[in-house]
DRENNUSE-273355 format. One line per 2 residues: number of its first residue (from 1); for each residue x, y, z of N, C-alpha, C, O. Coordinates in steps of 0.2 Angstrom, whole numbers, plus 2048, in hexadecimal, padded with zeros to 3 digits. Layout:
// DRENNUSE-273355
NUM = X,Y,Z,X,Y,Z,X,Y,Z,X,Y,Z ~ ... $
// end
This chain:
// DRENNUSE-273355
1 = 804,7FA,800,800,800,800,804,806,800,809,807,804 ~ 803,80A,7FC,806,811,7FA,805,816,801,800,816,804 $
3 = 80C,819,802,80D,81D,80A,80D,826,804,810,828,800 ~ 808,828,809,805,82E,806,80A,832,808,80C,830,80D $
5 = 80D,838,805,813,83C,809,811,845,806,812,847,800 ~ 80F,848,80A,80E,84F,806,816,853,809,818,853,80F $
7 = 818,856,804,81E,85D,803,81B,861,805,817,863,801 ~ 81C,866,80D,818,86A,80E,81A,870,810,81E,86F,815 $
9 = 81A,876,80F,81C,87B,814,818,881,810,817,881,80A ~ 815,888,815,814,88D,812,815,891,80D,813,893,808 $
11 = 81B,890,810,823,897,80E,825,893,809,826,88D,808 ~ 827,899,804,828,898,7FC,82F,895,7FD,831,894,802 $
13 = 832,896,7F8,837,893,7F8,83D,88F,7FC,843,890,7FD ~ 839,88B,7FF,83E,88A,802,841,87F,800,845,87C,803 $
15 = 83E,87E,7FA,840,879,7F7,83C,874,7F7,83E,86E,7F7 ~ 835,875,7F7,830,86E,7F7,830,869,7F1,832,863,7F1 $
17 = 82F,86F,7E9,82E,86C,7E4,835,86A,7E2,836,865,7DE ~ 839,86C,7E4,841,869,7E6,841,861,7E9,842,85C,7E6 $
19 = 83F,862,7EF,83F,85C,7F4,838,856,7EF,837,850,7EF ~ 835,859,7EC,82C,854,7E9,82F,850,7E2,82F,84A,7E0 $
21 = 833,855,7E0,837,852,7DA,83D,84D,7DB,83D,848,7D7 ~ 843,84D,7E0,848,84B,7E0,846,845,7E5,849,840,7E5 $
23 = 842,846,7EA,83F,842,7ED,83E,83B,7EA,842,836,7EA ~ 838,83C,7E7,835,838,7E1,839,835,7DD,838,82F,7DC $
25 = 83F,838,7DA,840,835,7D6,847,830,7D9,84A,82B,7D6 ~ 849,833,7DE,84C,82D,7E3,84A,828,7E4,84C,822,7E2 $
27 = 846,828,7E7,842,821,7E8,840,81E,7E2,83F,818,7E2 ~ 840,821,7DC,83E,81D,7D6,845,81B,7D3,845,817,7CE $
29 = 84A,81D,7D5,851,81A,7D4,852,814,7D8,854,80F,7D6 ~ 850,815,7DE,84F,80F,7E4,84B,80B,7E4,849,809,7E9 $
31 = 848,809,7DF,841,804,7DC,83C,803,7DF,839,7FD,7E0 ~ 83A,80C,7E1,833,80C,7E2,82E,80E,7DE,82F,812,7DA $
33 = 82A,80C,7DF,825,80E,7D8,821,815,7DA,81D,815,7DF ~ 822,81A,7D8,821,821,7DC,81A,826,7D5,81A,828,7CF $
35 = 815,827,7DD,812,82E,7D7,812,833,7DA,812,833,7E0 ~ 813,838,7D6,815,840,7D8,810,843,7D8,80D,843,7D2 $
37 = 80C,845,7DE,804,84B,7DC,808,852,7D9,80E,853,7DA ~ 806,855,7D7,809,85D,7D5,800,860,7D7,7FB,861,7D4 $
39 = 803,863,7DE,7FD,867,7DF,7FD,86D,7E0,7F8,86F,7E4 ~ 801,871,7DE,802,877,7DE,802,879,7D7,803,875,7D2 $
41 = 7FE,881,7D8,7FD,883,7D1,802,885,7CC,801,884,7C6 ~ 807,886,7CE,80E,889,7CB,810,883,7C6,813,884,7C1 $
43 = 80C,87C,7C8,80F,875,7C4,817,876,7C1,819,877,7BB ~ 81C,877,7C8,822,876,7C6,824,86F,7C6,827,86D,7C1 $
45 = 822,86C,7CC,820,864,7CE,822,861,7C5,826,85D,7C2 ~ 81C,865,7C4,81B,860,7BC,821,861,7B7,826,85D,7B5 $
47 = 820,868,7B6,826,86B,7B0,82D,869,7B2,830,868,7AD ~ 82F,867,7B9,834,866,7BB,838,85F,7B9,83E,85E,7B9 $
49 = 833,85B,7B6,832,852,7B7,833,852,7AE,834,84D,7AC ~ 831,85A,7A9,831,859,7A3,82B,857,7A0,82A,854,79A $
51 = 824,859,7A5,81D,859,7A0,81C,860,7A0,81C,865,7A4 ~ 818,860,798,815,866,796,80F,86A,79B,809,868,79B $
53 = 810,86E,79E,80C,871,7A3,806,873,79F,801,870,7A1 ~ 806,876,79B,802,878,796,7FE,873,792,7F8,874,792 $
55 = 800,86F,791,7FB,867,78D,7F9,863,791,7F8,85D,790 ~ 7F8,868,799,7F6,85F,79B,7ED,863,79D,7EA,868,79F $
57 = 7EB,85A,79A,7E4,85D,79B,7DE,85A,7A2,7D9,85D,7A5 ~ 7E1,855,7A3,7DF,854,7A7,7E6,852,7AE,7EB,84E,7AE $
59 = 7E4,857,7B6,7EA,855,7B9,7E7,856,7C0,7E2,853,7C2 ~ 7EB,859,7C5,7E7,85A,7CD,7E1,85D,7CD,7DD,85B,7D1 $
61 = 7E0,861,7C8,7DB,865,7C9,7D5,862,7C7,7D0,864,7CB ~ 7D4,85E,7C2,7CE,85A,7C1,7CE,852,7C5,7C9,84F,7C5 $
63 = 7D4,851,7C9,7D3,84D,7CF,7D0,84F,7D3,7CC,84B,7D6 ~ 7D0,856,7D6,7D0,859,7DC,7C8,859,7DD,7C5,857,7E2 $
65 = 7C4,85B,7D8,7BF,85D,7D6,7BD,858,7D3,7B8,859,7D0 ~ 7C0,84E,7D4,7BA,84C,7D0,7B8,84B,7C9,7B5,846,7C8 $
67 = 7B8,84F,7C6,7B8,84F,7BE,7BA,848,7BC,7B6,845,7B9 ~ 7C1,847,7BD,7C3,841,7B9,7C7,83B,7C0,7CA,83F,7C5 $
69 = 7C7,837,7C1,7CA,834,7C5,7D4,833,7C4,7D6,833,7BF ~ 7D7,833,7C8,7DE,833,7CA,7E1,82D,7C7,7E6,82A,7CA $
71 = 7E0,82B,7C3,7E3,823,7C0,7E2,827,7B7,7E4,825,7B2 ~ 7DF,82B,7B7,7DD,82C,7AF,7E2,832,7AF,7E4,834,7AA $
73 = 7E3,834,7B4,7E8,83C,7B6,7EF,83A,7B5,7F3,83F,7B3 ~ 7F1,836,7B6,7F7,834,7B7,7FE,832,7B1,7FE,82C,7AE $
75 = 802,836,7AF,807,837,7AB,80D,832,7AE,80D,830,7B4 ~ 812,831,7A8,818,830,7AA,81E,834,7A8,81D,839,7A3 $
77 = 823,834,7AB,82A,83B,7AC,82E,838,7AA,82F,832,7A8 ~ 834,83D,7AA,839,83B,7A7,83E,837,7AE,844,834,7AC $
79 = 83C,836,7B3,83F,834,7B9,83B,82C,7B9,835,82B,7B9 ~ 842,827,7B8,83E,81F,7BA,83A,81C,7BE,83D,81B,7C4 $
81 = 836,81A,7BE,831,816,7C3,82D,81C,7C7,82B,81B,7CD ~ 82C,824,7C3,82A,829,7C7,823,82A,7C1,824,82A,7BA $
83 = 81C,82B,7C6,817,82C,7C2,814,833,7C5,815,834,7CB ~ 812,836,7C1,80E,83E,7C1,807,840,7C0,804,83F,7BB $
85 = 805,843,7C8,7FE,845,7C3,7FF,84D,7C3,7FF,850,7C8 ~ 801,84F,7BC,801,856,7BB,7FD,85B,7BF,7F7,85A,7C1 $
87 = 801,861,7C0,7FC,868,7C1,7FC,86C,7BB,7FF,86C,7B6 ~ 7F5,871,7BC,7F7,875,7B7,7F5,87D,7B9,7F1,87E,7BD $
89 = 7F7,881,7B5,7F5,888,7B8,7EC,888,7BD,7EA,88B,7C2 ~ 7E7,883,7B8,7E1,885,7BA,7DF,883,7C3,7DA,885,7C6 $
91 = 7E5,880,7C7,7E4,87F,7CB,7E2,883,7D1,7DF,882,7D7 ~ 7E5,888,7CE,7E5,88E,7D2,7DA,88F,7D4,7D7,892,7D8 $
93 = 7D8,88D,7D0,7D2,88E,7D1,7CF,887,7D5,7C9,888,7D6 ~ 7D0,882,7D7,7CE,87D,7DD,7CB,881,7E4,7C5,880,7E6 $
95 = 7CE,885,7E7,7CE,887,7EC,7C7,88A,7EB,7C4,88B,7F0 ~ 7C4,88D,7E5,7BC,892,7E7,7BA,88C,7E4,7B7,888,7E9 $
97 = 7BA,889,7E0,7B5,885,7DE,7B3,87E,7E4,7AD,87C,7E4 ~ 7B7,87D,7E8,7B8,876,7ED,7B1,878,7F3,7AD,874,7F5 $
99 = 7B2,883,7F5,7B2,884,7FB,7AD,882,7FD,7AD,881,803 ~ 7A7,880,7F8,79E,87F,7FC,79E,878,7FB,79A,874,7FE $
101 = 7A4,874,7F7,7A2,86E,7F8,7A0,86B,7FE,79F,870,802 ~ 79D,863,800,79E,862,804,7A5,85B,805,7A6,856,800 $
103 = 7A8,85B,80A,7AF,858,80C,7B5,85A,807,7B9,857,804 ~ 7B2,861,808,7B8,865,803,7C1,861,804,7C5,85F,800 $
105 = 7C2,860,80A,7C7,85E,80D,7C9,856,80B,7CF,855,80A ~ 7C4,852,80C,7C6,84D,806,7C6,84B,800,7C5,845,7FE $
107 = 7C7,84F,7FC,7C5,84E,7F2,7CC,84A,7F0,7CC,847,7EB ~ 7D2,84B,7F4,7D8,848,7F2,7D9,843,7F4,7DC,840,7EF $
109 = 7D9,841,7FA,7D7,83A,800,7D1,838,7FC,7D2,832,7FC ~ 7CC,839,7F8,7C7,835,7F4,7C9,833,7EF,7CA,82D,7ED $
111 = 7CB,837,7EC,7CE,835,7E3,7D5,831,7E5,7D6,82D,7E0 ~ 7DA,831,7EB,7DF,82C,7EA,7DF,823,7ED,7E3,81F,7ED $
113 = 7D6,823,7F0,7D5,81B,7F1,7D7,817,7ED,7DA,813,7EF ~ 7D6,817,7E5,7D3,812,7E1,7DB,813,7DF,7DC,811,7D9 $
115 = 7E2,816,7E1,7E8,815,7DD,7EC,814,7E1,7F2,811,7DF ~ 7EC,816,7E8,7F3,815,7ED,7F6,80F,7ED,7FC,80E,7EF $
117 = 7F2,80A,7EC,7F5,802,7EE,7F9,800,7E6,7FC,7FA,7E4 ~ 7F9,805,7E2,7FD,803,7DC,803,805,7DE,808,802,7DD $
119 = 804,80B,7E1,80D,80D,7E3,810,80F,7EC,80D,810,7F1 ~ 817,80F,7E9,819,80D,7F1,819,813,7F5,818,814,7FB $
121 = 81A,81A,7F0,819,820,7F4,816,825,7EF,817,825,7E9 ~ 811,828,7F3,810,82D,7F0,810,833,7F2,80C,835,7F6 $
123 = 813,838,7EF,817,83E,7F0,811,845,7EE,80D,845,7E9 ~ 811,849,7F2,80C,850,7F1,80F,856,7F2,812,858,7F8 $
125 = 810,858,7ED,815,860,7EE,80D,865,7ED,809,866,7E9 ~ 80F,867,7F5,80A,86C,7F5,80B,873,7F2,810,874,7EF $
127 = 806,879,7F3,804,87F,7F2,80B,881,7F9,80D,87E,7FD ~ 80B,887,7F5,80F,889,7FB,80B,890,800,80C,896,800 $
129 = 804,88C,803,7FF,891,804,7FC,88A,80C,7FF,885,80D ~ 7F7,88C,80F,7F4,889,814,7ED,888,813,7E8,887,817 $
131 = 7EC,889,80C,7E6,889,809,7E3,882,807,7E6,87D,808 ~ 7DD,881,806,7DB,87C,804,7DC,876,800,7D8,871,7FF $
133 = 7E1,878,7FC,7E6,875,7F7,7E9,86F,7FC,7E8,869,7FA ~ 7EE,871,803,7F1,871,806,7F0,86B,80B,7F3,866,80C $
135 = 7E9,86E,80D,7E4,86C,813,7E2,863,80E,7E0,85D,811 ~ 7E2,863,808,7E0,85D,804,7E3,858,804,7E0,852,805 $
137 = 7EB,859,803,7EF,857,803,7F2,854,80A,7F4,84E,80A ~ 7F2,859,812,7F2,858,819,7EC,851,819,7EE,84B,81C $
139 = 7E7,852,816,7E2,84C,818,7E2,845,815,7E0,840,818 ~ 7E6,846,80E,7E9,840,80E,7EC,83E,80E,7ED,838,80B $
141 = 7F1,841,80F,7FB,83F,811,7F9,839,818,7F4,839,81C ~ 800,833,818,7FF,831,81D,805,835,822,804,835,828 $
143 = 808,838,81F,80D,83E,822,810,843,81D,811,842,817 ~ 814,849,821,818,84E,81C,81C,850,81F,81E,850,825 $
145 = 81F,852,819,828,853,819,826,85B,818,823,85E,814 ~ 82A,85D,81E,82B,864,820,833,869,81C,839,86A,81E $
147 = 831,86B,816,837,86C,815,83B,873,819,837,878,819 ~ 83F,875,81C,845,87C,81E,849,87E,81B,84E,87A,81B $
149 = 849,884,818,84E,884,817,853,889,81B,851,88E,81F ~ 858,887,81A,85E,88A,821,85E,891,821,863,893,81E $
151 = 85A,895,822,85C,89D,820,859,89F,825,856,89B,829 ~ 859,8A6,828,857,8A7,82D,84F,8A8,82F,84D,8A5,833 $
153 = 84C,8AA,82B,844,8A9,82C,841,8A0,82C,83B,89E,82D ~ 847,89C,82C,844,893,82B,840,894,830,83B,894,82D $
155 = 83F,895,836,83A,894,83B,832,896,83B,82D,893,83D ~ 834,89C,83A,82F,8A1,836,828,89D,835,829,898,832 $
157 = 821,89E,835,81C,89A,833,81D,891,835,818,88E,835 ~ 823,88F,837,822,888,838,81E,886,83D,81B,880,83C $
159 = 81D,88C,843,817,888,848,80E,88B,844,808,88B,846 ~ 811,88E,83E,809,88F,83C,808,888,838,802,886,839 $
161 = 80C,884,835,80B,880,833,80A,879,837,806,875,834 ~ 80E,879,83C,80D,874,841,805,874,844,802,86F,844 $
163 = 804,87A,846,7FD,87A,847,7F8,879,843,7F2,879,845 ~ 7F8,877,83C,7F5,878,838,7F4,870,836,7EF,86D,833 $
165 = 7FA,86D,838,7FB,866,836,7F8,864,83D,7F7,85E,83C ~ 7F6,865,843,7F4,864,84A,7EE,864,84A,7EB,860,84E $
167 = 7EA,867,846,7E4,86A,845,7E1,865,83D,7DB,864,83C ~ 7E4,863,83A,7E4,85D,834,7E3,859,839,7DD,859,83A $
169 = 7E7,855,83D,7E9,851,841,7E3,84F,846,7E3,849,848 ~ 7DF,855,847,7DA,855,84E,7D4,853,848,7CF,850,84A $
171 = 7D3,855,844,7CD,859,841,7CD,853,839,7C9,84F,839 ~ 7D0,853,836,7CF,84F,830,7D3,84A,82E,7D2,846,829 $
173 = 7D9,848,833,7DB,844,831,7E1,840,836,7E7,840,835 ~ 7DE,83E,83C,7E4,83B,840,7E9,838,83F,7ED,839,843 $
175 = 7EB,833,83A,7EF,82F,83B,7F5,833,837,7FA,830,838 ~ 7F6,839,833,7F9,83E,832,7FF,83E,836,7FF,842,83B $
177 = 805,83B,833,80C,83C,838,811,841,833,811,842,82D ~ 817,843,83A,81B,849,834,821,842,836,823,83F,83B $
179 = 820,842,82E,828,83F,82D,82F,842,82E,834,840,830 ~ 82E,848,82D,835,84A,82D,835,853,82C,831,857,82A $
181 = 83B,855,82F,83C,85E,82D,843,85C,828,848,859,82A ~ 841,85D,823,848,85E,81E,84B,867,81E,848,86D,81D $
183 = 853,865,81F,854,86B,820,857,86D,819,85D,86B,819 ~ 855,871,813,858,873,80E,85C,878,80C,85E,87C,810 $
185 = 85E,877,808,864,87D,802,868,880,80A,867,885,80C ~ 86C,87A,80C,870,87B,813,877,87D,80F,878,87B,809 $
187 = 87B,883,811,883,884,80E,886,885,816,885,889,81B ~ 88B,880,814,88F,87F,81A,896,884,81C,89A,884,820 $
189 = 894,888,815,89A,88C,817,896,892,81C,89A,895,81F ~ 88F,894,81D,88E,898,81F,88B,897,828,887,892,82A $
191 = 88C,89B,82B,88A,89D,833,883,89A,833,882,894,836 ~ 87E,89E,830,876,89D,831,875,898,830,870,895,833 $
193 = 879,894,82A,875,88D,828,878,889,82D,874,884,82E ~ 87C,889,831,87E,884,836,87C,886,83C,87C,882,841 $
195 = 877,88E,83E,874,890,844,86D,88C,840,86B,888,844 ~ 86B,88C,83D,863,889,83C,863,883,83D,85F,880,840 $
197 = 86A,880,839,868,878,83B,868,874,844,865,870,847 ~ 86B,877,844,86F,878,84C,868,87A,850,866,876,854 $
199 = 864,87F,84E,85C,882,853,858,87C,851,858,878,855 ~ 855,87A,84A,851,875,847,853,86D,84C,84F,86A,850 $
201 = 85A,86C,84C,858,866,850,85A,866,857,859,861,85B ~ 85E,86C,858,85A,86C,860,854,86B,863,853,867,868 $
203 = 84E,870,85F,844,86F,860,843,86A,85E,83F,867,861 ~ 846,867,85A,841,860,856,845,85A,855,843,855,852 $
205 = 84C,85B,858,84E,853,85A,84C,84F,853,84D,851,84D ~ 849,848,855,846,844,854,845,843,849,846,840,844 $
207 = 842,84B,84E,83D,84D,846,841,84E,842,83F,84E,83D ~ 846,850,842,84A,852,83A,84D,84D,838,84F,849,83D $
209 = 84E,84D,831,851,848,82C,858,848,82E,85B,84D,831 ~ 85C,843,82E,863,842,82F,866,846,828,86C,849,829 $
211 = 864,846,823,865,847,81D,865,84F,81B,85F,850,818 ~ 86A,854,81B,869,85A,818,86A,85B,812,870,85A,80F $
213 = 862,85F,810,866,85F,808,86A,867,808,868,86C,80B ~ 870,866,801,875,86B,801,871,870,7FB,86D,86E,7F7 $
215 = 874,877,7FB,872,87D,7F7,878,878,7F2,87E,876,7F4 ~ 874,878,7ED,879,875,7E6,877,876,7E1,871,875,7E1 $
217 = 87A,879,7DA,878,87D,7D3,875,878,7D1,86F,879,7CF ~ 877,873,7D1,874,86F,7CE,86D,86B,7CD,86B,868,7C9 $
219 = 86B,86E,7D3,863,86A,7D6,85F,873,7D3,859,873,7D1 ~ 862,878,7D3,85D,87D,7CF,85F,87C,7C8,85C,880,7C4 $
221 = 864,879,7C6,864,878,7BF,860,873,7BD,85F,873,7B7 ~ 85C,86E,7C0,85E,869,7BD,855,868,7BB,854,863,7B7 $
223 = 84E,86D,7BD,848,86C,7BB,846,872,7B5,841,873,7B3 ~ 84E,875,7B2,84D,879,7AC,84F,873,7A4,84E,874,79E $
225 = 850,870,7A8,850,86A,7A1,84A,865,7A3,847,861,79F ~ 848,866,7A8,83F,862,7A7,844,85A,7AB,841,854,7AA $
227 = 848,85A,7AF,84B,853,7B2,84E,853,7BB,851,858,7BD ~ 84D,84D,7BE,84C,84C,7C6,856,850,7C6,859,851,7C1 $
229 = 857,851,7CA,861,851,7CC,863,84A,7CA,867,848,7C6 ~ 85E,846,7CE,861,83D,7CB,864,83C,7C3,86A,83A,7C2 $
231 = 85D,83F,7BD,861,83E,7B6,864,843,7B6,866,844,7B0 ~ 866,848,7B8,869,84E,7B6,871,84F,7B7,875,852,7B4 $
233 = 872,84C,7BC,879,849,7C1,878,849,7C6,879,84D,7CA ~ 878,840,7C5,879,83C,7CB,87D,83C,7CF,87C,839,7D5 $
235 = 883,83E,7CD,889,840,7D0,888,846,7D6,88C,845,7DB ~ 886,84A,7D6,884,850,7D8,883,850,7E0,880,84B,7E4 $
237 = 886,856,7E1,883,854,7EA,87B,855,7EC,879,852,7F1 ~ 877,858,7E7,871,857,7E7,86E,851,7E7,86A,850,7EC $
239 = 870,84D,7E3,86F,847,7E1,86E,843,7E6,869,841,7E9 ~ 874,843,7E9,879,83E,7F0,875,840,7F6,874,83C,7FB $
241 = 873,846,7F6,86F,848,7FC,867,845,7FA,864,841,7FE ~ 866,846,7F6,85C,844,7F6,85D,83C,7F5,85B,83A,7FB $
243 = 85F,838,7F2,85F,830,7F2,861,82F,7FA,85F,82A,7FD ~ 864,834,7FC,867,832,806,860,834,808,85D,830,80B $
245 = 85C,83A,806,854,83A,80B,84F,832,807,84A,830,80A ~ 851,830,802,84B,82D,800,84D,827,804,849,824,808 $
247 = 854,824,804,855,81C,809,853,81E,80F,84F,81A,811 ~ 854,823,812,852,826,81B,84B,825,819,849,81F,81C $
249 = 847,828,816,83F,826,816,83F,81D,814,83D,818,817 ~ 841,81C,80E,842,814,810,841,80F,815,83D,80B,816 $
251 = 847,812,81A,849,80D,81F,843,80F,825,840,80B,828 ~ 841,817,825,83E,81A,829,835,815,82A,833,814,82F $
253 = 833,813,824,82E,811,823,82F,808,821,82B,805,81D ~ 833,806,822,832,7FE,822,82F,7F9,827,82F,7F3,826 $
// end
């Protein structure tokens, strides 16, 4: 049975659709058979992996909403053993259309019953918002991965989010566990990013990943040709870092 995993955090940049892509496509080097949701409107997720953002006609949006079911949504990438269900700009309009629904909060935990037992993980790169995009994705995650990145505001908003995943947790989806805080775009030559790693697992111990991924050109070069760090260079510290977070979730969930 497929372990649901949503990419979450408010604050923009700080490496989600980074971590949804190279994630994913780790594990799909480590021969897991992996689907990437792309639920954020921006569909970098998508464009990143080398699908036409523009051509896709049907993708989250027509899942989210039912239209069409999540097995008919579902593309394949240029990353091996990694399956996609694209975003596309229109997604941006779910959140008015969902509001009067009823079980607005389950439309993605509905539409992913009838496919999770085909794959071993499935991956949800969220909105970089607390909105209902978000809240979809919280309800049907079996947990999420908190991305930080090392800069001085990484703290910032984290207990808005915490609360928000406590509040998923009380209210629409208990069994909801945080897998990990992944601490990002770390440069070891600088003060800050060794004070933030240093505050992060002081608070949270347990909770942060053993595995820090490093600021490397390569991981922002490597989604302008449409491909994960893995095919782009494997070699790469990029690389070397994300295949070390997917074996830690491996090992973590056996």
């Amino acid at each position: 049975m497929g372990k649901i995993i949503a990419i979450a955090n408010q604050k923009g940049g700080v490496g989600k659709t980074t971590t949804s892509i190279n994630l994913a496509a780790s594990l799909g080097v480590l021969e897991k058979k992996v689907l990437l949701i792309d639920a954020d409107p921006q569909a970098n997720a998508s464009s990143g992996l080398g699908i036409d953002v523009e051509s896709v006609e049907i993708g989250s949006y027509q899942v989210l909403e039912h239209s069409a079911s999540a097995g008919e949504a579902i593309v394949s990438c240029s990353a091996p053993n990694v399956f996609v269900i694209p975003a596309h700009i229109d997604l941006v309009a779910i959140e008015i259309e969902l509001v009067d629904k009823e079980n607005r909060e389950y439309m993605l935990k509905q539409a992913l019953e009838s496919i999770k037992d085909q794959y071993d993980y499935i991956i949800i790169d969220c909105a970089p918002s607390l909105g209902l995009l978000t809240l979809n994705a919280l309800t049907a995650a079996d947990s999420v991965v908190i991305p930080i990145q090392c800069e001085y505001f990484a703290l910032e908003g984290l207990g808005k989010l915490l609360n928000t995943i406590k509040s998923v947790q009380k209210i629409h989806n208990p069994n909801l566990d945080i897998e990990g805080l992944l601490l990002t775009m770390y440069d070891s030559r600088l003060r800050l990013s060794n004070q933030v790693v240093e505050e992060v697992q002081k608070h949270f111990n347990d909770m942060v990943f053993d595995t820090i991924i490093q600021r490397n050109i390569k991981l922002s070069e490597a989604p302008s040709f449409g491909e994960s760090i893995i095919n782009y260079d494997a070699t790469s510290k990029g690389a070397t870092n994300y295949i070390s977070l997917a074996e830690e979730i491996i090992k973590k969930n056996q």
